[in-house]
C-alpha positions in Angstrom: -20.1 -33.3 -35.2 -20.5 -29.6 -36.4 -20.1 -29.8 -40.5 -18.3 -26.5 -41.6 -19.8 -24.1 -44.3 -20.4 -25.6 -47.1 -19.0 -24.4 -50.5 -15.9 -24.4 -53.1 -13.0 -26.5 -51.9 -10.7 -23.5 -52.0 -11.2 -20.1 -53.0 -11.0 -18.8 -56.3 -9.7 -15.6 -58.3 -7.8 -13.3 -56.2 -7.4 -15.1 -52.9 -8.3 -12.9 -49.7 -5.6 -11.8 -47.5 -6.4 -12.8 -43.8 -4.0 -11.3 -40.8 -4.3 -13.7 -37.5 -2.7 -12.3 -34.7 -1.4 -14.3 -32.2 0.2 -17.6 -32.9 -1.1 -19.5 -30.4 -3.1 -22.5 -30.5 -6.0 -20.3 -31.8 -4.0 -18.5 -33.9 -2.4 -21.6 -35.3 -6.0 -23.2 -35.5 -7.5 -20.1 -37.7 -4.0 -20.0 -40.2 -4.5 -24.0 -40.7 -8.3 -23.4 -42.0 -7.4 -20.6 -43.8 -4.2 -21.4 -45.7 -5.4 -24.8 -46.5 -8.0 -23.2 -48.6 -5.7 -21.0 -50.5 -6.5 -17.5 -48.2 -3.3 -15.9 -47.7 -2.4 -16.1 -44.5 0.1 -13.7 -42.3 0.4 -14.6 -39.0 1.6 -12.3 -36.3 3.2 -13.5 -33.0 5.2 -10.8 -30.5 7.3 -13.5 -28.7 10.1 -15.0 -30.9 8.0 -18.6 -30.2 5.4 -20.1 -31.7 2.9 -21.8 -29.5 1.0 -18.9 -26.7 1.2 -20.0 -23.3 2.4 -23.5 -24.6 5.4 -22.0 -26.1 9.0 -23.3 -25.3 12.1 -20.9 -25.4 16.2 -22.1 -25.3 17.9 -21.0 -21.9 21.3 -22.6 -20.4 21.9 -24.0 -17.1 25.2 -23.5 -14.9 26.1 -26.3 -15.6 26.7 -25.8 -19.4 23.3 -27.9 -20.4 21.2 -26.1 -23.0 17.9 -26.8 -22.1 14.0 -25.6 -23.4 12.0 -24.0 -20.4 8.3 -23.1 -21.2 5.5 -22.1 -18.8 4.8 -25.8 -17.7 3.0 -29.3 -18.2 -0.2 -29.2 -20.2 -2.1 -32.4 -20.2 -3.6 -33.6 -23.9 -6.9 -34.7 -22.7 -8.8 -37.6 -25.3 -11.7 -35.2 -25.7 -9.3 -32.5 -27.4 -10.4 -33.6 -30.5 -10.3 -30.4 -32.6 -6.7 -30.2 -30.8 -5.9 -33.2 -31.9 -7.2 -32.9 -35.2 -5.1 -30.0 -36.2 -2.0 -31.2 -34.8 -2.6 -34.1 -36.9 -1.7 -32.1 -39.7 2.3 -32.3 -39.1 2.1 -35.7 -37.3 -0.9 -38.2 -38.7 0.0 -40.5 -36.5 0.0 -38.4 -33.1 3.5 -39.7 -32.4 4.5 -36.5 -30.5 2.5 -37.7 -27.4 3.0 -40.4 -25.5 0.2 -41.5 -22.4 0.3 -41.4 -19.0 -0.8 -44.2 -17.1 -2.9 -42.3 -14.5 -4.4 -39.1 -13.4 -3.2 -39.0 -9.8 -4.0 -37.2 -6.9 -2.9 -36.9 -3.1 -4.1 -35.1 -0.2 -1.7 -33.7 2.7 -3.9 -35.7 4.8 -2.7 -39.1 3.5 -6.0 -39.4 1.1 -5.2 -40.6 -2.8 -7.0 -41.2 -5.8 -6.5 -42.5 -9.0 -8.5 -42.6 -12.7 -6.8 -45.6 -13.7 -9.3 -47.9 -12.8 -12.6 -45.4 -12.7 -14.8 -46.5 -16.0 -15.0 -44.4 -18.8 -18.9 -45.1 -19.9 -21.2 -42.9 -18.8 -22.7 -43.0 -16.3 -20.4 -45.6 -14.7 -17.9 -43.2 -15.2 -19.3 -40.8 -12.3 -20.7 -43.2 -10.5 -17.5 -45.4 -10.5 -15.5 -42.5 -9.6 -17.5 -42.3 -6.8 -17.7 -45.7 -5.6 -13.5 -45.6 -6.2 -12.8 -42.8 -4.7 -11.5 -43.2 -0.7 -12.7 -39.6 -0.4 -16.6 -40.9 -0.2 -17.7 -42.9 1.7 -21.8 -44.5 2.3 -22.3 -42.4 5.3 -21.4 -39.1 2.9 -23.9 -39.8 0.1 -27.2 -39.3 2.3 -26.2 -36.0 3.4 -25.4 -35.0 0.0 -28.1 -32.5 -1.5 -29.3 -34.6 -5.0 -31.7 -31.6 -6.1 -28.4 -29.1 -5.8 -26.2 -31.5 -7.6 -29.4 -31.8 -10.9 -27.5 -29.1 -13.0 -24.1 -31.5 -13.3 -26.5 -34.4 -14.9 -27.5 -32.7 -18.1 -25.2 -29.9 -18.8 -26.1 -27.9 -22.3 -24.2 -25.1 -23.6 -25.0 -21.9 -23.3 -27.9 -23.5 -21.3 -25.7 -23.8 -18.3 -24.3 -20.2 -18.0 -28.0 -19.5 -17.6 -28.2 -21.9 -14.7 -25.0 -21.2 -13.0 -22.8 -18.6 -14.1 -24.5 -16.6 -11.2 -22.7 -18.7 -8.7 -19.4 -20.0 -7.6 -17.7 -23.2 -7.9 -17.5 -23.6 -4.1 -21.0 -22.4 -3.5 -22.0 -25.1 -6.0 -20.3 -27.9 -4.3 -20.7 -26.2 -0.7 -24.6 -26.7 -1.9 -24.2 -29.9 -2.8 -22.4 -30.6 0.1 -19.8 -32.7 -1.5 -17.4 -34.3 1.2 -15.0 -32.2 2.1 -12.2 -34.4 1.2 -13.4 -34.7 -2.1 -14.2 -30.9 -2.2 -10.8 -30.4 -1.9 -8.6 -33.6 -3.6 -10.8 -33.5 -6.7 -12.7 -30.6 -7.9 -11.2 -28.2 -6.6 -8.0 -29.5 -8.5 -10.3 -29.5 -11.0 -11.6 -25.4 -10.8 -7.8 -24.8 -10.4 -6.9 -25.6 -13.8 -8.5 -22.7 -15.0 -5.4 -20.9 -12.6 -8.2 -19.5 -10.4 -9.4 -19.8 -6.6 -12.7 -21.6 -6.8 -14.7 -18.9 -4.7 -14.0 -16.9 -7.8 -14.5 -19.3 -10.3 -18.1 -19.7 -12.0 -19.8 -22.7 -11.4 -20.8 -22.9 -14.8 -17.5 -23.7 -16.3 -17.0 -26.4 -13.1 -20.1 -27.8 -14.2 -18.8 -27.7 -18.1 -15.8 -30.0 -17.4 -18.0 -32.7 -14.9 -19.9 -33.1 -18.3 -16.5 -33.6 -20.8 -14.7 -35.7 -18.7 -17.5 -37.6 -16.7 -21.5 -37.7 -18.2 -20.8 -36.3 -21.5 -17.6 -38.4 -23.0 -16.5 -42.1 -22.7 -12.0 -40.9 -22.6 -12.4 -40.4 -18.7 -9.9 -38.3 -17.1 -6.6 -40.1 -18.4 -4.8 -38.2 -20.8 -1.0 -37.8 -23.5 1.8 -35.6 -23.0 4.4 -34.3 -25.8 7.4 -36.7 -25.2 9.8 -33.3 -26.3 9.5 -29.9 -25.7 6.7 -28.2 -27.1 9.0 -26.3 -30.1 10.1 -29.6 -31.0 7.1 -31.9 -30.3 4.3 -29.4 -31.9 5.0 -26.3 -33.0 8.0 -26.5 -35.9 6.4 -29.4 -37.5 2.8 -27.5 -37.8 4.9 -24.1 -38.5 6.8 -26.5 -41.5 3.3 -27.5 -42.5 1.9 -23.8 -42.6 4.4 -22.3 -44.5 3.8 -25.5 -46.7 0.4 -23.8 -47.6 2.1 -20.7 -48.6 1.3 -18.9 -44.7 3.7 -15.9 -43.9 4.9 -16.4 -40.1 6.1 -13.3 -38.7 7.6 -13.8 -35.1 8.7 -11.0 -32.6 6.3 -8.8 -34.2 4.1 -7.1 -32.4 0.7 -5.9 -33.1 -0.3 -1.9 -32.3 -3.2 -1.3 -32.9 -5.8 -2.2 -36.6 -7.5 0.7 -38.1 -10.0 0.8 -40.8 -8.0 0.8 -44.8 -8.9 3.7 -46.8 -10.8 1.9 -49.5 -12.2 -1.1 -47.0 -10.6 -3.6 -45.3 -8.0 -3.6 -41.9 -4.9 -1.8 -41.9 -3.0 -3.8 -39.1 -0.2 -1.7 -37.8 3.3 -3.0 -35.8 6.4 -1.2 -34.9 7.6 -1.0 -38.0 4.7 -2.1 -40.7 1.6 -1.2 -41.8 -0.1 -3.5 -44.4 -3.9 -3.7 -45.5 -5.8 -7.3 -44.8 -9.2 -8.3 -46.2 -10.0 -10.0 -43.1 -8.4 -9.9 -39.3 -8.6 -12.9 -36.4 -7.7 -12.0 -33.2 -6.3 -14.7 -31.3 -4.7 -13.1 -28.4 -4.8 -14.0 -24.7 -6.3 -11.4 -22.5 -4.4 -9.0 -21.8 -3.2 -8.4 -25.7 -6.4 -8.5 -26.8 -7.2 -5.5 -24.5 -4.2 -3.4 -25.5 -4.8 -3.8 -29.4 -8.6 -2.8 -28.7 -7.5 0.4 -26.5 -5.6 1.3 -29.1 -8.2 0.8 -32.0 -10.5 3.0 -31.5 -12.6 2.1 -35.0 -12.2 -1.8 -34.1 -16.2 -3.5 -34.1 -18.5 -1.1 -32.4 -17.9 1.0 -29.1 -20.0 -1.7 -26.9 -18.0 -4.7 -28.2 -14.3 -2.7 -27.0 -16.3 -1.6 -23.8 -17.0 -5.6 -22.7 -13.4 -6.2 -24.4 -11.6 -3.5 -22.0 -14.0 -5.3 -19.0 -12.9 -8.9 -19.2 -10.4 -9.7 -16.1 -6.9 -12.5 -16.1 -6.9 -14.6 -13.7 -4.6 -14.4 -10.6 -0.7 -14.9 -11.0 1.1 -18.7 -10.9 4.0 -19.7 -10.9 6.1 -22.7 -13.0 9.3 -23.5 -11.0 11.2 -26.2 -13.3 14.1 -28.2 -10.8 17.4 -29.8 -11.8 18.2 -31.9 -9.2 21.7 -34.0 -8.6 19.9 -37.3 -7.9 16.8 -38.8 -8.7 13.5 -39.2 -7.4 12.3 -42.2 -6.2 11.5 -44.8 -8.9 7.7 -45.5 -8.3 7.5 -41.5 -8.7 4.3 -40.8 -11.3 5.1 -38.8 -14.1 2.8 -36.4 -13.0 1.1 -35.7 -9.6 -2.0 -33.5 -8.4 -1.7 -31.8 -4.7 -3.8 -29.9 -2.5 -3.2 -29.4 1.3 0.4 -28.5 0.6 -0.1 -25.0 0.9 0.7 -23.4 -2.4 1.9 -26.4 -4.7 -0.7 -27.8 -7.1 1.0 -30.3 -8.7 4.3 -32.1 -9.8 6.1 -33.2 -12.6 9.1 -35.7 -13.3 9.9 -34.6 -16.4 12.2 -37.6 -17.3 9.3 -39.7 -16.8 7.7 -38.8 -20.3 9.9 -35.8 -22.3 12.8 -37.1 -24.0 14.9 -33.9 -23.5 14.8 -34.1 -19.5 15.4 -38.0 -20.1 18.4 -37.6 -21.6 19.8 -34.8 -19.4 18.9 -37.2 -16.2 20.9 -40.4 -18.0 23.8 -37.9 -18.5 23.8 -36.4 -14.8 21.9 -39.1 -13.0 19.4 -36.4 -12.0 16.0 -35.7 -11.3 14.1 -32.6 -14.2 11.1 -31.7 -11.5 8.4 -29.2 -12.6 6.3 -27.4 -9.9 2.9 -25.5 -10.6 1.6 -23.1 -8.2 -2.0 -21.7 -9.1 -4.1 -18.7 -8.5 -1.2 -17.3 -6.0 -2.0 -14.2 -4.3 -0.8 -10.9 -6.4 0.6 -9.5 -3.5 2.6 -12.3 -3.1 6.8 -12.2 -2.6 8.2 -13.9 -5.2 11.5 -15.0 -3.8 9.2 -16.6 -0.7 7.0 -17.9 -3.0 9.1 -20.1 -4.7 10.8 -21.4 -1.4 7.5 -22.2 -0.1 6.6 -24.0 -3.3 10.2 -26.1 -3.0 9.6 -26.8 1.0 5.9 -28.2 -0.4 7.9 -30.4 -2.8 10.2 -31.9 0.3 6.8 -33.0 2.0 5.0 -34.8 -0.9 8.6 -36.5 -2.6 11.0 -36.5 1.0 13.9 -38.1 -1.0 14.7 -34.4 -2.3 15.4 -32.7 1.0 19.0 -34.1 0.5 18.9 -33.0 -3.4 21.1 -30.1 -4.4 19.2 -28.0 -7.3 21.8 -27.5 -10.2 19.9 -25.1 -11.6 16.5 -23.7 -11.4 13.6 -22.1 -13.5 10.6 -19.9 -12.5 8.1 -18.1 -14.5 5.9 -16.1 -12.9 2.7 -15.1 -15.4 -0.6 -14.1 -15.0 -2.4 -13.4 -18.5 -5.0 -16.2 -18.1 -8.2 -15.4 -18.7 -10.4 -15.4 -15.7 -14.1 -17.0 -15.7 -15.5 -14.9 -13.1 -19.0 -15.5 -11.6 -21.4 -13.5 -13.5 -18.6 -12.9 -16.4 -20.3 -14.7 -19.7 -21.7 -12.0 -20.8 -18.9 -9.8 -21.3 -16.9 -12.6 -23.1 -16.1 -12.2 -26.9 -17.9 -14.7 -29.1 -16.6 -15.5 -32.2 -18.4 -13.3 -35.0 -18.0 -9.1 -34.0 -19.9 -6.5 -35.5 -17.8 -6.5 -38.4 -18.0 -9.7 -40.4 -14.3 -9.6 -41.5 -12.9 -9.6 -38.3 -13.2 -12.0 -36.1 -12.0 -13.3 -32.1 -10.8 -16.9 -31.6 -8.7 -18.3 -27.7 -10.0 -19.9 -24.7 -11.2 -16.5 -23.6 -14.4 -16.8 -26.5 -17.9 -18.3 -25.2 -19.3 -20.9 -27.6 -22.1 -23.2 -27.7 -19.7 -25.9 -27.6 -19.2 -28.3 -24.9 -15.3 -27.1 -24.6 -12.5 -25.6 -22.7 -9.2 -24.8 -22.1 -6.6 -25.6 -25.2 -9.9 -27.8 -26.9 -12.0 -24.2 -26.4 -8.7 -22.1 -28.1 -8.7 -25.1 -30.9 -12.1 -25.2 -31.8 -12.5 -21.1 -31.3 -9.8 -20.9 -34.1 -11.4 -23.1 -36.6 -14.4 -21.2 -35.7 -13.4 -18.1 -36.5 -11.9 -19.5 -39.8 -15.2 -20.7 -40.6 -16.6 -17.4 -40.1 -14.4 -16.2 -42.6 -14.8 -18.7 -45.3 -18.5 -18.8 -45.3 -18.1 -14.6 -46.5 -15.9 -16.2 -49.4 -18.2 -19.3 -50.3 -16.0 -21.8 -49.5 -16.2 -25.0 -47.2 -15.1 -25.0 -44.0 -13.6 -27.4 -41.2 -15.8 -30.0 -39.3 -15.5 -29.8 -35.7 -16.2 -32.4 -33.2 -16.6 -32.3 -29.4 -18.3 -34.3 -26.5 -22.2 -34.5 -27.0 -23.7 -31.3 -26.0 -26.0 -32.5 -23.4 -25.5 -35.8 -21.3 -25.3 -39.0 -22.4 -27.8 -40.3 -20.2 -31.5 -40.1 -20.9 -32.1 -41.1 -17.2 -30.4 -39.1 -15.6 -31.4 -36.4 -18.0 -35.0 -36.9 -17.5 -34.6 -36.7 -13.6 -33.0 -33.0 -13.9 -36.0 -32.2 -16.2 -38.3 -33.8 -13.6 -37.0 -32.6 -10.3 -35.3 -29.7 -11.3 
């Protein structure tokens, strides 16, 4: 647990007004804290959606179906506790997600593992995984290098960045000298959620999420999904709750650039406004956070927009949503890792757990089939691409090589940020130069055991805490995994031998 700032339950007098661009998870994060303390709040997103890369847009299909496409399947791990937390504040209850049963995964060599039945205790948890798993086996363990593998037992933040961020997630487990089956089926699935190639991936943030989901947690690697789209599951509720709390949500407006007000303060500039702010969170994915800092030339201090204007995205993907004429087979999981197939990571059947695909498979006695590509090569041909990625899919499900696609889907993005070896240092953390503005997203480094949506969550509240500690008043509480492992053992070995 990480108490907040302590102080007055909400401000008092003249309450300050705070602009948070981007109205992503961050974003949404930062305008909670804020408006809930009586700051007022203006939130600024450019796409018409709520929600960043979890957002979820209206499109219809030929054959008259309207239907919500977004830019794919985002699993709500147990450890998102901050996400959780703040989501809570439309829906108590959490009835917007609904779990899967497993964690899946299958190798084009026949190979397969599961979570299911892995323990969730560390350090039975990695050790279970391990005795589980049909990619080890007793003759791999000896010729595994222990002294390589010391950093994964006692990971501390921003201790391990030290450690590792000089190296590679595939060096680390090439020194290790993991099997090369589980190399592949498991953590290299795992590197690839951060929508990058291992060999460019640091080993730091590998080693990060070992520790959440196996020596620093007791939730394992199982996990909820929203059982609608995400406009309807998560966002309108928690937008219905902010403007609740007074918050002014301005969609499809686009940030230019944030200059310094005449008599103190951040004039934050769009198309067509230009309105003074007391305070400014930026909560923008990469590549927006760059253009509002080349364009702000007073913004912090010239070395903070140099390491801004440095930070790289991570390679393209591609989301290709299916709606197919007949269904998959029944025993089909929900959801389904890859690797071996040549560019498919992983797929979906969306009827399996989102109401809105359910109901459009009863009516049509379809299949709704989602299909993630990560980390594909920029050069890549689009058109080819998605073939390929459909060809993949007839190999791991065979029953839809006789399916006729009614309609199709593909989103091709590439604004994630990218965790490059040797990048930490260049990464925004949350405080700047300038105490009134601050930087919140899953791009910020933390001493917080946390990543992907958990890291934007908790980077948001953050940076609201930031804020409300100028103004004297409390702040939220924030919760993650323990920051170092759980096991004094195995912790003592590292200390010992490493």
């Amino acid at each position: 647990m990480l108490p907040g700032p302590k102080g007055r339950q909400r401000v008092e007098g003249q309450a300050p007004r705070t602009a948070v661009i981007g109205g992503g998870i961050a974003g949404l994060a930062a305008a909670t804290a804020l408006a809930e303390r009586g700051v007022h709040v203006t939130l600024y997103e450019r796409e018409q959606q709520l929600g960043g890369r979890l957002a979820g847009w209206p499109v219809g299909l030929s054959d008259g179906s309207a239907v919500t496409m977004s830019r794919g399947f985002h699993a709500f791990f147990r450890q998102y506790y901050n996400l959780r937390g703040l989501l809570r504040r439309a829906d108590p209850g959490l009835r917007m997600l609904t779990a899967l049963p497993d964690y899946p995964l299958q190798h084009s060599g026949g190979l397969q593992d599961s979570f299911a039945r892995v323990p969730r205790t560390p350090p039975w948890s990695a050790l279970g995984f391990v005795a589980l798993s049909p990619t080890f086996g007793l003759r791999d363990l000896p010729r595994m290098n222990a002294r390589a593998a010391l950093p994964l037992l006692d990971v501390r933040v921003p201790q391990v960045y030290e450690q590792l961020d000089g190296l590679s997630a595939w060096d680390l487990l090439e020194r290790i000298r993991f099997p090369e089956a589980a190399h592949h089926l498991a953590f290299e699935v795992f590197s690839r959620s951060f929508f990058a190639d291992p060999r460019d991936l640091s080993a730091a943030e590998m080693a990060l999420m070992f520790h959440i989901y196996f020596l620093g947690s007791s939730e394992g690697l199982l996990f909820d999904v929203p059982n609608e789209p995400f406009p309807a599951a998560l966002w309108e509720p928690l937008a219905h709750y902010l403007s609740g709390h007074g918050a002014d949500i301005r969609t499809g407006q686009s940030v230019e650039s944030i200059q310094s007000a005449p008599h103190g303060g951040s004039q934050v500039i769009t198309q067509d406004t230009e309105s003074r702010y007391d305070a400014v969170v930026l909560a923008l994915d990469t590549p927006g956070l760059q253009r509002v800092v080349a364009q702000s030339p007073q913004l912090a201090d010239p070395e903070w927009r140099s390491r801004m204007l440095r930070l790289r995205t991570a390679p393209p993907f591609l989301v290709s949503r299916l709606w197919l004429d007949r269904p998959v087979a029944a025993d089909r999981p929900g959801f389904l890792g890859t690797s071996g197939y040549g560019p498919l990571d992983n797929v979906s059947v969306l009827e399996r757990w989102e109401g809105e695909a359910a109901r459009w498979s009863a009516r049509y006695g379809g299949s709704v089939l989602e299909l993630h590509a990560y980390a594909a090569a920029g050069h890549a041909d689009r058109a080819s691409e998605q073939e390929r990625l459909v060809g993949q899919l007839h190999r791991v499900y065979p029953e839809t090589r006789d399916a006729q696609i009614i309609d199709a889907r593909h989103e091709w993005r590439a604004d994630c940020p990218l965790f490059p070896v040797g990048g930490y240092a260049d990464r925004p953390e949350v405080r700047t130069s300038d105490p009134m503005v601050t930087v919140a997203g899953d791009l910020v480094r933390t001493q917080l055991p946390v990543a992907l949506m958990e890291r934007a969550a908790t980077t948001g509240f953050l940076a609201a805490n930031a804020l409300l500690e100028q103004w004297g008043v409390r702040g939220q509480t924030l919760w993650t995994v323990p920051d170092k492992g759980r096991v004094g053992v195995l912790r003592a070995l590292n200390r010992a031998l490493g």
